[in-house]
Backbone as a chain_set.jsonl record, in Angstrom:
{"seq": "XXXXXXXXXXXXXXXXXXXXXXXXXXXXXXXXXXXXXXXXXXXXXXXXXXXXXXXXXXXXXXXXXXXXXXXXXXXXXXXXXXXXXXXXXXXXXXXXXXXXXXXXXXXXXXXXXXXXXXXXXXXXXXXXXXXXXXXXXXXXXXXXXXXXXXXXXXXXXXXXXXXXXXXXXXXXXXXXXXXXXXXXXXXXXXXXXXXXXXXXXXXXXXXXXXXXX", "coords": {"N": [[0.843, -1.197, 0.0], [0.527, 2.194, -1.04], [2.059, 4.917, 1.214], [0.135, 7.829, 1.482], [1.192, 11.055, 1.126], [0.92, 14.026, 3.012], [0.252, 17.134, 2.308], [1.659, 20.434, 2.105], [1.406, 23.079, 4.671], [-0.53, 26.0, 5.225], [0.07, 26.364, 8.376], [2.559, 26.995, 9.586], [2.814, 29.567, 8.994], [0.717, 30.907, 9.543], [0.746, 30.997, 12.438], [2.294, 33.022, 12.622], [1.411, 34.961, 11.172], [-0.592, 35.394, 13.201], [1.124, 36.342, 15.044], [1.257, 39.553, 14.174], [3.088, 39.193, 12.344], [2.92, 40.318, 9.573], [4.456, 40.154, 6.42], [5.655, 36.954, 5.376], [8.16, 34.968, 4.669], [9.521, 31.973, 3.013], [11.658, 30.071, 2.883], [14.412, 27.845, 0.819], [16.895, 25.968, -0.335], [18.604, 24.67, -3.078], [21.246, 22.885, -5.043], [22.827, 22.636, -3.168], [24.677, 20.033, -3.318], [25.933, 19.124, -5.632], [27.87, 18.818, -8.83], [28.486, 20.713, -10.261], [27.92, 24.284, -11.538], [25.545, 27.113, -9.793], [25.009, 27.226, -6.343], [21.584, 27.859, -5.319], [18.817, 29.67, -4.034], [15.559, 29.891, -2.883], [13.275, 31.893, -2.441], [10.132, 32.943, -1.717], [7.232, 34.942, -0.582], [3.734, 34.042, 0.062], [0.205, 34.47, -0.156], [-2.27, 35.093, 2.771], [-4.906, 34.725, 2.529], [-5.714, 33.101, 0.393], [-4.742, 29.791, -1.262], [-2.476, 27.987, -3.1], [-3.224, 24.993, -4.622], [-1.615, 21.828, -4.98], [1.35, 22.125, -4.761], [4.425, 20.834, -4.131], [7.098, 20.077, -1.848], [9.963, 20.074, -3.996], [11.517, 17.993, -4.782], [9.905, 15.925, -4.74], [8.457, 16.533, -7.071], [8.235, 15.601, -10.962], [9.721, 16.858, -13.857], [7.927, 17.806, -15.477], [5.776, 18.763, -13.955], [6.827, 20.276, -12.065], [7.804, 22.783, -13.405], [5.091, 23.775, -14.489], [3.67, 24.752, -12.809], [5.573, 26.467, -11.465], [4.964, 28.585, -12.721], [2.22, 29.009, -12.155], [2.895, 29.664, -9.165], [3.985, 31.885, -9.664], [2.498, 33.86, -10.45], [0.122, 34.018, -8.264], [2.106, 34.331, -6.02], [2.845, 36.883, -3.62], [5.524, 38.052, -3.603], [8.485, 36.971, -5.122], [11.945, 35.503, -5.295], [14.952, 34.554, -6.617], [18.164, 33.333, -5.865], [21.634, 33.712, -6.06], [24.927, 31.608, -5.786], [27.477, 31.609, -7.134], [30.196, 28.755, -9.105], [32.211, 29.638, -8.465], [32.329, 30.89, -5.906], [31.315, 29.318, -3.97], [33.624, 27.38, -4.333], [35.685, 29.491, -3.162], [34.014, 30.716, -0.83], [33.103, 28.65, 0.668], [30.454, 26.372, 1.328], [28.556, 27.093, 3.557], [29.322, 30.081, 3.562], [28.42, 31.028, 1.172], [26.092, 29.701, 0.686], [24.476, 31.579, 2.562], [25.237, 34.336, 1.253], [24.169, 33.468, -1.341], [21.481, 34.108, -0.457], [21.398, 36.26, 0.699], [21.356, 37.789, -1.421], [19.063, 36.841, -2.895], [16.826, 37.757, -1.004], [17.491, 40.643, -1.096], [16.276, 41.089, -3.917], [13.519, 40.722, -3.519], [10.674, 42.335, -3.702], [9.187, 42.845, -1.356], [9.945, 43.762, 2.014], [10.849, 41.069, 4.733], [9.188, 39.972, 7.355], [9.556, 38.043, 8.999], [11.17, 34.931, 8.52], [10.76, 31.461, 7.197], [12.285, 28.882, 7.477], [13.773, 26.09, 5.89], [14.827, 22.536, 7.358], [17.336, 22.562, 10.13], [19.076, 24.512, 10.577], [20.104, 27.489, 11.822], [20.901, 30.373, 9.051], [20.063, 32.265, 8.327], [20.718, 35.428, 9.863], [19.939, 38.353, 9.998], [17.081, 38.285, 10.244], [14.266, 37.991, 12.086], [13.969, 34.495, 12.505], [12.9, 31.354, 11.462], [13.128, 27.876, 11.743], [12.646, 24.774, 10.155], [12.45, 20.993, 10.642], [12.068, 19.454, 7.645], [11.062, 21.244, 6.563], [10.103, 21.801, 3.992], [8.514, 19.946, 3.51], [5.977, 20.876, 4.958], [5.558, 23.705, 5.052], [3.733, 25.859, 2.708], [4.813, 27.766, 1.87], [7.603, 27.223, 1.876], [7.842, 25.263, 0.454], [6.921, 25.971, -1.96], [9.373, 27.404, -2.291], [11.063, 26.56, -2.903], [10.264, 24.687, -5.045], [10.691, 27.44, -7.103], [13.267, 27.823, -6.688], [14.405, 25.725, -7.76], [13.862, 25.102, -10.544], [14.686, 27.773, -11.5], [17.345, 27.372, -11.051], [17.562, 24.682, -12.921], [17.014, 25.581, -15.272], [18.836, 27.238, -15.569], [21.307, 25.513, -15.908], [20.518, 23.662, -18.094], [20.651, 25.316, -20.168], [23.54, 26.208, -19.612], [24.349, 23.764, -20.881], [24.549, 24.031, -23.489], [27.283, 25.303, -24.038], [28.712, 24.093, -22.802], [28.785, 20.519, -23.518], [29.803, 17.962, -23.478], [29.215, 16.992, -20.813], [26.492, 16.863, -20.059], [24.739, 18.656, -18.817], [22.315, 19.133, -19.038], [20.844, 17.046, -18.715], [21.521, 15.847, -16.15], [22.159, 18.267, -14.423], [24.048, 18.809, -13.356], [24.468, 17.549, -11.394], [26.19, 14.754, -9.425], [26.613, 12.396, -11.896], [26.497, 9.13, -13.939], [27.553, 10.009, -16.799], [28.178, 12.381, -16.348], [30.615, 12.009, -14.737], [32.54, 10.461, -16.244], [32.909, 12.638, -18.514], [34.481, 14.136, -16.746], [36.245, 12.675, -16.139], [37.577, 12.739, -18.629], [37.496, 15.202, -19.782], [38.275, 17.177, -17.539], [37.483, 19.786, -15.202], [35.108, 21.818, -16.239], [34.474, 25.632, -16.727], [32.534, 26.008, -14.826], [32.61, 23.972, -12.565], [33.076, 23.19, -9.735], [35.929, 23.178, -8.192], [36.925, 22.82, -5.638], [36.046, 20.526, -4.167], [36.094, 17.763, -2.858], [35.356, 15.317, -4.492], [36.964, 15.77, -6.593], [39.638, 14.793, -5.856], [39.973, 12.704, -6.442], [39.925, 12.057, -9.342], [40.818, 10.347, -12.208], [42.304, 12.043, -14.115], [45.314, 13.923, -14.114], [47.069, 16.656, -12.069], [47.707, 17.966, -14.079], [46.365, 18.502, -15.994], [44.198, 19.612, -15.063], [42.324, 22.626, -15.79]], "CA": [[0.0, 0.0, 0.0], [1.352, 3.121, -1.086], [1.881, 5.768, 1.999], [-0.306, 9.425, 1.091], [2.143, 12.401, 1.556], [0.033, 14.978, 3.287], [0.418, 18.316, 1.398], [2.296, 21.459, 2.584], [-0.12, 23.996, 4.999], [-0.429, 27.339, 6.207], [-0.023, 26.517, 9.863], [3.393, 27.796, 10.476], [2.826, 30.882, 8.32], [-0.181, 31.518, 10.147], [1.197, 31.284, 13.546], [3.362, 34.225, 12.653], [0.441, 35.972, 10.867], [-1.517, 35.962, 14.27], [1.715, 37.51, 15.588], [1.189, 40.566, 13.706], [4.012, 39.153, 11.741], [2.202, 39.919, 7.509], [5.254, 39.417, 5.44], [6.432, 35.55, 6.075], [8.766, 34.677, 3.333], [9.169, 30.554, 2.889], [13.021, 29.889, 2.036], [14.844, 26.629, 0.647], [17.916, 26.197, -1.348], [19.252, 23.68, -3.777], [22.283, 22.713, -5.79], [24.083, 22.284, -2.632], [25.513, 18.806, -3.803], [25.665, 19.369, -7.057], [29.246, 19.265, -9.139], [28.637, 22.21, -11.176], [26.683, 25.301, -11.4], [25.269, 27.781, -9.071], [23.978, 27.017, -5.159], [20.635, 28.84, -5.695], [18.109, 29.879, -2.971], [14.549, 30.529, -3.659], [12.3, 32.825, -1.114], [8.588, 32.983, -1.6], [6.0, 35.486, -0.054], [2.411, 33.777, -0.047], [-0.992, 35.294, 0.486], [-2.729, 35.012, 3.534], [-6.056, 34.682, 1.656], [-5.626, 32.115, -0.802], [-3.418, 29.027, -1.45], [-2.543, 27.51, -4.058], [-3.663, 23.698, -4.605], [-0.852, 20.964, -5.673], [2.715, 22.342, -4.507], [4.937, 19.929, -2.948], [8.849, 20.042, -1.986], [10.748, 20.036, -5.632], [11.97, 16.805, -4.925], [8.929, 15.071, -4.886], [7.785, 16.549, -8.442], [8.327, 15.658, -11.974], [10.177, 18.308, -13.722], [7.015, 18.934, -16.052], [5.142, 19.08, -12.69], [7.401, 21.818, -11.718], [7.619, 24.062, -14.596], [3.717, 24.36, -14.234], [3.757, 24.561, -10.822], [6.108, 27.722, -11.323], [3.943, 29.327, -13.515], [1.114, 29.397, -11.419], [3.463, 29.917, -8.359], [4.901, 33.439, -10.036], [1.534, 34.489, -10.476], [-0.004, 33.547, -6.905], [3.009, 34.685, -4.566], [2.813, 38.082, -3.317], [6.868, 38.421, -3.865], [9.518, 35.564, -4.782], [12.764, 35.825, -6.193], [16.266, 33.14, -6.354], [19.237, 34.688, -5.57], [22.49, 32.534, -6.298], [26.442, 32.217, -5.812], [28.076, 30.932, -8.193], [30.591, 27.959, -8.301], [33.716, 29.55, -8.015], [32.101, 31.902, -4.979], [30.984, 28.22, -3.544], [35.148, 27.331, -3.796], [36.54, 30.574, -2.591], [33.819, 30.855, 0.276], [33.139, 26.985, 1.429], [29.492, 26.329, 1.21], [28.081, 27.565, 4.785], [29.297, 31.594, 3.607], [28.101, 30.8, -0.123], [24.79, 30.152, 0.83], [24.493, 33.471, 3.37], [25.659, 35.094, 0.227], [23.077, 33.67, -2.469], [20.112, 34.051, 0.456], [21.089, 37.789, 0.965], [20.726, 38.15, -2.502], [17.74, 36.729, -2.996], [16.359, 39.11, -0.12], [17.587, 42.247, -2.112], [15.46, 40.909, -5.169], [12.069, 40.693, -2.495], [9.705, 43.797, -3.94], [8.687, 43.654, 0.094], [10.932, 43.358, 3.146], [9.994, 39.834, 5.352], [8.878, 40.393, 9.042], [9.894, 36.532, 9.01], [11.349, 33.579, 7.835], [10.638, 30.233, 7.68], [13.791, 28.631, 6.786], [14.124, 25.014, 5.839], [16.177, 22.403, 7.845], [17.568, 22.829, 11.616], [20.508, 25.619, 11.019], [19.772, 28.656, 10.512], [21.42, 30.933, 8.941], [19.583, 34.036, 8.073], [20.432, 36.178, 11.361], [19.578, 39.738, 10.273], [15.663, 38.611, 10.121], [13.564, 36.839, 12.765], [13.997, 33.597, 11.69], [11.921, 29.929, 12.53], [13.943, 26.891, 11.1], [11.637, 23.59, 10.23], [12.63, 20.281, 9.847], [11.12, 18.817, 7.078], [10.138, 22.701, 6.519], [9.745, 21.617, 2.107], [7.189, 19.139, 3.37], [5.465, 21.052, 5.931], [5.391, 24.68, 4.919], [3.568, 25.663, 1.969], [5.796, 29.188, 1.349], [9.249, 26.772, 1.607], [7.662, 24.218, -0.626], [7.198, 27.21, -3.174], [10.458, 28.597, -2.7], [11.641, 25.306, -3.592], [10.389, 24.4, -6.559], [10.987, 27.844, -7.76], [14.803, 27.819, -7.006], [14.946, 24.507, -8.625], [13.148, 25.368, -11.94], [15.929, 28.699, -11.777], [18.448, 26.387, -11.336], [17.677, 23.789, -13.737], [17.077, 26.56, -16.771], [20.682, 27.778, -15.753], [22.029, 24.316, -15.941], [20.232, 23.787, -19.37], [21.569, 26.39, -21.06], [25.183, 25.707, -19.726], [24.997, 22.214, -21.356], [24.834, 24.323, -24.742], [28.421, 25.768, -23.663], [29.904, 22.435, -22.051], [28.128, 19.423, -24.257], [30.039, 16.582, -23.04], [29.045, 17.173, -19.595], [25.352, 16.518, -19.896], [24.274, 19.039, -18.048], [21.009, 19.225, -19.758], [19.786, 16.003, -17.682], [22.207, 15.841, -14.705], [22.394, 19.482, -13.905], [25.665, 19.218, -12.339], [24.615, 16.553, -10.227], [26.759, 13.513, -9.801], [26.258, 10.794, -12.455], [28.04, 8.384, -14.502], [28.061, 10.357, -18.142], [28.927, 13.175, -16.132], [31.735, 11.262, -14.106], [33.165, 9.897, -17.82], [33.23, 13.767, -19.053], [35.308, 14.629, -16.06], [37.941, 12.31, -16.199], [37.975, 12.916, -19.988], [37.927, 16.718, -20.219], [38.38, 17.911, -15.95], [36.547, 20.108, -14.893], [34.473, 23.599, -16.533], [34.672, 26.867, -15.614], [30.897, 26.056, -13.75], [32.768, 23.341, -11.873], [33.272, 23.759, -7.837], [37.129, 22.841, -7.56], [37.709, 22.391, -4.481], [35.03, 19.562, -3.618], [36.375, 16.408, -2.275], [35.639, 14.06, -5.731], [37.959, 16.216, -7.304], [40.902, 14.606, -5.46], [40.002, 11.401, -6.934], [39.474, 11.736, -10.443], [41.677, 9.953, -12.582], [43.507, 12.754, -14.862], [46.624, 14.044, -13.343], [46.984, 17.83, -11.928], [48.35, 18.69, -14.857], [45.45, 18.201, -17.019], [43.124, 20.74, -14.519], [42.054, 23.947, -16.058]], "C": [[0.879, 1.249, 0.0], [0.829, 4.57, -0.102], [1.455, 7.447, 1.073], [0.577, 10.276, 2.24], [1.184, 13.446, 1.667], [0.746, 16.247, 2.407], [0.91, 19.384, 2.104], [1.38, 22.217, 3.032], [0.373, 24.914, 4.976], [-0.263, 27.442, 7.708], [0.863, 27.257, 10.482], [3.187, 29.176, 9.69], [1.278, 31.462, 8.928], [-0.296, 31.905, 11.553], [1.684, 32.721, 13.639], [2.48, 35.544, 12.706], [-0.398, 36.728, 12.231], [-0.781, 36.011, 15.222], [1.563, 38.909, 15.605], [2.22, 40.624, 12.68], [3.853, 38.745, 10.052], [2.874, 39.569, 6.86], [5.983, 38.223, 6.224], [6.823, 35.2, 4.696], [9.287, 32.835, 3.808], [10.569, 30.694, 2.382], [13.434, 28.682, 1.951], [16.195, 27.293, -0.672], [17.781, 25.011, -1.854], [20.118, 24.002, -5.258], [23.17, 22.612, -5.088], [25.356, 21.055, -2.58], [25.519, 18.547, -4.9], [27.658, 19.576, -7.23], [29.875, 20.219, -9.716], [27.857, 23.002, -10.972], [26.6, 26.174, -9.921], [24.594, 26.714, -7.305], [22.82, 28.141, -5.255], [19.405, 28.438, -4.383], [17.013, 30.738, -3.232], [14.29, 31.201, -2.272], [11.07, 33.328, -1.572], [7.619, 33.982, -0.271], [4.435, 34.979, -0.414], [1.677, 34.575, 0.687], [-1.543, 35.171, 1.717], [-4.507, 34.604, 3.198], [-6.666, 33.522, 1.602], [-4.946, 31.725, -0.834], [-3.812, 28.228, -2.633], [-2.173, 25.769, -4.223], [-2.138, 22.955, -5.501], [0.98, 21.46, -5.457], [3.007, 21.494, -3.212], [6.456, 20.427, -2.877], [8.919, 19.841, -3.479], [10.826, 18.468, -5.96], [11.233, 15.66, -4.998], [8.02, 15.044, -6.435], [8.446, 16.044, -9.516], [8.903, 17.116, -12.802], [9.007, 19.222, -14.917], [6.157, 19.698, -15.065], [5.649, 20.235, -12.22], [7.35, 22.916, -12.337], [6.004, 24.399, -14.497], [3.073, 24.659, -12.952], [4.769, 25.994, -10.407], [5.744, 28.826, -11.987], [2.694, 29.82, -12.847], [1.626, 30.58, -10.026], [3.61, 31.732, -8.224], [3.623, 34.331, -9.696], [0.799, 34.693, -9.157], [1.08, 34.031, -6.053], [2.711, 36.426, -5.144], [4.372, 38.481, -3.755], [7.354, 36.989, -3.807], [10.83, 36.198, -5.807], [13.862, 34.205, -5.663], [17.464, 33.609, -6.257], [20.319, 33.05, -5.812], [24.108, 32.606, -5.668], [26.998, 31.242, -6.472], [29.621, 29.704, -7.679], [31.965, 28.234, -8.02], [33.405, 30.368, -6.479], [31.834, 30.729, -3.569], [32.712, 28.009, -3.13], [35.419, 27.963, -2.835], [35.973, 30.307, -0.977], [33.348, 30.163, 1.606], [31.182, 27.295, 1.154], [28.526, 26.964, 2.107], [27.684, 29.478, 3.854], [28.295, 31.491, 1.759], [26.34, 30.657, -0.28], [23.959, 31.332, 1.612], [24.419, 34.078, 2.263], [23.907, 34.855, -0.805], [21.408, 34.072, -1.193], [20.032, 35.523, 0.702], [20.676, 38.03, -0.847], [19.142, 38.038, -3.419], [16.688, 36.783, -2.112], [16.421, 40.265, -1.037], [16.337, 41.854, -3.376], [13.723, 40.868, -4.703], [11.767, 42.137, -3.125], [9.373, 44.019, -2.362], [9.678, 43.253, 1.641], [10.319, 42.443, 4.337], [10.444, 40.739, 6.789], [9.594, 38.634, 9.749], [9.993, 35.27, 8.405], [11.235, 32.642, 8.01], [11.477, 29.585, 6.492], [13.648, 26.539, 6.806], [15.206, 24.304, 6.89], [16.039, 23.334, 9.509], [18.666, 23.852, 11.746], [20.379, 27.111, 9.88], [21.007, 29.575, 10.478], [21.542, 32.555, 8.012], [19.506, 34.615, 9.789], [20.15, 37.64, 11.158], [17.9, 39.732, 10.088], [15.483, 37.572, 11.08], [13.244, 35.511, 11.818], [13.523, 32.333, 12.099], [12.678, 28.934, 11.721], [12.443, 25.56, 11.517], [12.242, 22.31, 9.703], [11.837, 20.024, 9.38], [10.174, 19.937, 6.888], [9.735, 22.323, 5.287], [8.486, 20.55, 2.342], [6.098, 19.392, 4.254], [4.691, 22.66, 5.851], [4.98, 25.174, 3.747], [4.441, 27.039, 0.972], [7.241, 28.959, 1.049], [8.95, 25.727, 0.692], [7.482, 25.013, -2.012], [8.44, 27.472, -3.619], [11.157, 27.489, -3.081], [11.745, 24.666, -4.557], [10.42, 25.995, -7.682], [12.619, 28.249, -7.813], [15.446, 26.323, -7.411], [14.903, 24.239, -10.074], [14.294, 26.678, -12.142], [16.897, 28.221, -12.046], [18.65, 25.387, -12.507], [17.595, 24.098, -15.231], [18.465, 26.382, -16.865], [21.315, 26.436, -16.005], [21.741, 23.573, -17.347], [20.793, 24.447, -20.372], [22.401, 26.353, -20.944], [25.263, 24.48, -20.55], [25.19, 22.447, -22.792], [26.524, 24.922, -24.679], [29.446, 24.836, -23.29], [28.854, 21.082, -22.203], [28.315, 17.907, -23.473], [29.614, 16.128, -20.988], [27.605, 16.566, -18.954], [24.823, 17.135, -19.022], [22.951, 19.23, -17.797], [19.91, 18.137, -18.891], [20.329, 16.056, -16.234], [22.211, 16.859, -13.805], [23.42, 19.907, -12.871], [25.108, 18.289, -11.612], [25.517, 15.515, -10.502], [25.91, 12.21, -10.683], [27.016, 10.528, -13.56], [28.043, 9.157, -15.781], [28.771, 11.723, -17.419], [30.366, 13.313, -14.895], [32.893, 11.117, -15.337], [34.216, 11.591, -18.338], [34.883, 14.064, -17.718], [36.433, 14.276, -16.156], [38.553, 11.986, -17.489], [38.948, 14.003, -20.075], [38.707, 17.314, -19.033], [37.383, 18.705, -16.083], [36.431, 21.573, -15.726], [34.829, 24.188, -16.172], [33.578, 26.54, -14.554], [31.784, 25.465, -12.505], [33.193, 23.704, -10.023], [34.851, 22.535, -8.018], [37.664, 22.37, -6.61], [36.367, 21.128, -3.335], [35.914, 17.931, -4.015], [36.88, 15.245, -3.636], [36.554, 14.411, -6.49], [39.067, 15.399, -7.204], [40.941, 13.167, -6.148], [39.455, 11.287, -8.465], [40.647, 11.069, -11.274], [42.787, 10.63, -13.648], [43.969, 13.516, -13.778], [46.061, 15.973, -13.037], [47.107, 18.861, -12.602], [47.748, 19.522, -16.071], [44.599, 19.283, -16.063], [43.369, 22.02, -14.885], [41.678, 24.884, -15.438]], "O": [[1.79, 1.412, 0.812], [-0.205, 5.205, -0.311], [2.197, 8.041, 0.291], [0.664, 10.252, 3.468], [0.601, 13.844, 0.659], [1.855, 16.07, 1.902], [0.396, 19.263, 3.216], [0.406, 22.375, 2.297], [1.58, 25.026, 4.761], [-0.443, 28.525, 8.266], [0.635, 27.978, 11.453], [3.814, 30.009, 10.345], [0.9, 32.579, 8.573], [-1.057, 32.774, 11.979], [1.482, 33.455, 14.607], [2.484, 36.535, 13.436], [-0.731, 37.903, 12.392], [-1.279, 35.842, 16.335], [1.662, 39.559, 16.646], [2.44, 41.681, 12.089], [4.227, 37.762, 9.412], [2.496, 38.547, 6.285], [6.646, 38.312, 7.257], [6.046, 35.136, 3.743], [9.371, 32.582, 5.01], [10.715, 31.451, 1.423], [13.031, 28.0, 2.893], [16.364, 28.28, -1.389], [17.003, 24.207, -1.338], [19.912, 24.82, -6.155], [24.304, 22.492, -5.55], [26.472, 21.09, -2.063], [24.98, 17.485, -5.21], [28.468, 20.078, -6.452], [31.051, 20.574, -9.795], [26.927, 22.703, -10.222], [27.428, 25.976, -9.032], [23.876, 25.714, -7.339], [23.181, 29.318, -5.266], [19.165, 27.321, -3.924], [17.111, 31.895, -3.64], [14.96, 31.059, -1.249], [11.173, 34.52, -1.861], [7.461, 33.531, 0.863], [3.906, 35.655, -1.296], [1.986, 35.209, 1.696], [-0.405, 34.984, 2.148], [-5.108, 34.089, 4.141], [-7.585, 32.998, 2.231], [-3.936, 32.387, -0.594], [-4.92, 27.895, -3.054], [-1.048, 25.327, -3.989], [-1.678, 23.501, -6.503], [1.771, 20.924, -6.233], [2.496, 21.358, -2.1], [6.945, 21.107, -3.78], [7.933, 19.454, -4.106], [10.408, 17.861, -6.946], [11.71, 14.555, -5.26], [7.286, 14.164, -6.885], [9.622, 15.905, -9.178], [8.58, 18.246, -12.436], [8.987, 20.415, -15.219], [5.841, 20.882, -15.177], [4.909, 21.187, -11.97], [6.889, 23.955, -11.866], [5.802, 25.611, -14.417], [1.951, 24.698, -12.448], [4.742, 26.5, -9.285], [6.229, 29.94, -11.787], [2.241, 30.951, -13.024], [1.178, 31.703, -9.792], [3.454, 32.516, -7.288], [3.626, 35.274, -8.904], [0.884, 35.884, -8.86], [0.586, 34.122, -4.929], [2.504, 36.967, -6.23], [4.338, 39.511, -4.428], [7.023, 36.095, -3.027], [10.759, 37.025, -6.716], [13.678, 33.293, -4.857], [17.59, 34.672, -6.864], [19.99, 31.865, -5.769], [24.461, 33.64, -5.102], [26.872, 30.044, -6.215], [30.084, 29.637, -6.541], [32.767, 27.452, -7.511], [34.435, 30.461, -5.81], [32.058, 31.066, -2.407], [33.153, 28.319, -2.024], [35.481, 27.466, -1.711], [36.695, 29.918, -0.058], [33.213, 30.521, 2.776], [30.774, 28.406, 0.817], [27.556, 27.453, 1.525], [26.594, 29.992, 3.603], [27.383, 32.309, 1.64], [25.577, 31.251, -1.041], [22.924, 31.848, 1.189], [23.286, 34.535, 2.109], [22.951, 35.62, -0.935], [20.309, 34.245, -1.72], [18.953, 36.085, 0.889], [19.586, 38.471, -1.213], [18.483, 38.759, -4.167], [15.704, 36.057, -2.255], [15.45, 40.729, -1.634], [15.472, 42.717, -3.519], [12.83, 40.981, -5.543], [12.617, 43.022, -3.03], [9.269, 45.181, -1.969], [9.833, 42.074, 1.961], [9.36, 42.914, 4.948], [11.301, 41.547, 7.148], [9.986, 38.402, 10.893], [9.074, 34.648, 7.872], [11.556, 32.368, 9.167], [11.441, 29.661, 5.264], [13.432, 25.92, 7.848], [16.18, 24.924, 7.315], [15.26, 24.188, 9.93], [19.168, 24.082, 12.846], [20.432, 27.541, 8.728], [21.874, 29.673, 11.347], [22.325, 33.345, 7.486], [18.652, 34.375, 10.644], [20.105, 38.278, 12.21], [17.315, 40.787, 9.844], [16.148, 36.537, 11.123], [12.558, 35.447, 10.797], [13.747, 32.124, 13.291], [12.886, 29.467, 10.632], [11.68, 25.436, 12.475], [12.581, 22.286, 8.52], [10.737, 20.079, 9.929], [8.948, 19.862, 6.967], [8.52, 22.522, 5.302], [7.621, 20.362, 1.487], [5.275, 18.502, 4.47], [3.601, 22.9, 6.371], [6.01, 25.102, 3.077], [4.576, 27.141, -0.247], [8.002, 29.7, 0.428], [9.917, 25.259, 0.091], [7.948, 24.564, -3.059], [8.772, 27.708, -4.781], [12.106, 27.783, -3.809], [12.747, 24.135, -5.037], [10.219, 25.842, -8.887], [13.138, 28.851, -8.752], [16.616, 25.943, -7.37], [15.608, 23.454, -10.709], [14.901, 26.508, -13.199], [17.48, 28.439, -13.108], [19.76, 25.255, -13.022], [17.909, 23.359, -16.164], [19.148, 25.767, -17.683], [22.322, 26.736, -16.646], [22.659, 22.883, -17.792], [21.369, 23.965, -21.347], [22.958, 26.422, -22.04], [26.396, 24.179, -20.927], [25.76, 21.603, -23.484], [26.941, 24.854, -25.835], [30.667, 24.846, -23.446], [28.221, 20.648, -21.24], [27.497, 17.084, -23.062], [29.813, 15.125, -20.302], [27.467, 16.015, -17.862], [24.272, 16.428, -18.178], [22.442, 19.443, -16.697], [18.734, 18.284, -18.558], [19.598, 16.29, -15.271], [22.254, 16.646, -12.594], [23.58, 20.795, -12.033], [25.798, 18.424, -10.601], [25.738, 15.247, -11.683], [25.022, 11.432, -10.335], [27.875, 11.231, -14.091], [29.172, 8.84, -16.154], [29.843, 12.12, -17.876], [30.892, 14.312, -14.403], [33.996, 11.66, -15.263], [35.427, 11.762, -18.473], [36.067, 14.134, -18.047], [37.451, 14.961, -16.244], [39.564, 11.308, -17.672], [40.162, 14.085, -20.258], [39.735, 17.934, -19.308], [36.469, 18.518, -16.886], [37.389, 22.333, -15.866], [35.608, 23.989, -15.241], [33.819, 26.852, -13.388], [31.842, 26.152, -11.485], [33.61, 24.765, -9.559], [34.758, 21.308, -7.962], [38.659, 21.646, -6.577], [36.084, 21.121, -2.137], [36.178, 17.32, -5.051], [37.932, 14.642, -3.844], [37.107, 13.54, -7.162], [39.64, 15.136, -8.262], [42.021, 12.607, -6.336], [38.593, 10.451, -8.734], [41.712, 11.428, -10.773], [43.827, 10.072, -13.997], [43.335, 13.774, -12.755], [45.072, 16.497, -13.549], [46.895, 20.047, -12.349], [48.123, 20.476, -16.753], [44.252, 20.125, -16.891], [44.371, 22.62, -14.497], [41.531, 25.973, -15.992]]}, "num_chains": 1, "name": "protein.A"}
């Protein structure tokens, strides 16, 4: 018998509301394990009103499911934007400061300034806004299950369109994630400019140091 996945509510975004706390922005990231590309971090403002029927975590959709599901989304949120840092900013600044970085940015891109966040996950790390951390916030919250599948649908454009720039890579299906055609490419070509350098699998690929661009 196959277990029913209850659907993302308004409960914690309504707690806040009947703080006095109107803007509650819904945040999630992804691409944090990813071998290429941007770490990208969505942030969603929903209505208080009205919700919108059929949004789950990213990771639970189909990626046509998503793309129509971000369409509606755009239209329906009061404010959302995806803010990013790219993968040499990921190198330079280790992943922790890299996501701070793309999360302030995709704050600045907010048309309205949040009274509060509800942040995915047990560590937070938005401290210049009152901030509520949820585990299991993408399956629980229906403003981080937004911001989720719209910084995954951002992400997965950008990772599309790189695979016209770096072919053998397959970025087009993998999106920088680990898998075997894009394992093959690596220890063909090394690594892109997209690539994050200084991540662990690096040390074990099989062309020499000499061969890294």
């Amino acid at each position: 018998m196959v277990k029913k996945v209850s659907a993302p509510t308004l409960v914690e975004e309504r707690k806040c509301w009947d703080l006095g706390e109107k803007v509650v922005v819904g945040v999630d990231e992804v691409g944090k394990g990813a071998w290429a590309g941007p770490l990208s971090v969505g942030a969603v403002v929903v209505p208080s009103d009205h919700r919108l029927n059929g949004i789950r975590d990213s990771k639970m959709l189909s990626s046509e499911r998503r793309e129509k599901l971000y369409e509606r989304i755009d239209k329906w949120a009061l404010t959302w934007s995806v803010g990013h840092a790219s993968a040499r900013e990921c190198d330079e600044l280790g992943m922790s400061k890299a996501q701070i970085l793309a999360t302030k940015r995709a704050f600045e891109l907010l048309a309205i300034k949040p009274d509060r966040v509800l942040l995915d996950g047990k560590w937070n790390y938005v401290d210049w806004v009152p901030c509520t951390t949820l585990v299991g916030g993408d399956a629980r919250s229906l403003s981080i299950a937004a911001a989720s599948v719209m910084a995954k649908v951002t992400r997965d454009r950008i990772m599309i369109a790189a695979s016209d720039d770096y072919p053998p890579y397959d970025f087009c299906k993998n999106k920088g994630y680990p898998a075997p055609r894009h394992l093959v490419a690596l220890a063909g070509y090394g690594p892109s400019a997209i690539h994050r350098r200084s991540w662990s699998y690096m040390n074990n690929m099989v062309w020499s140091s000499e061969n890294r661009t």
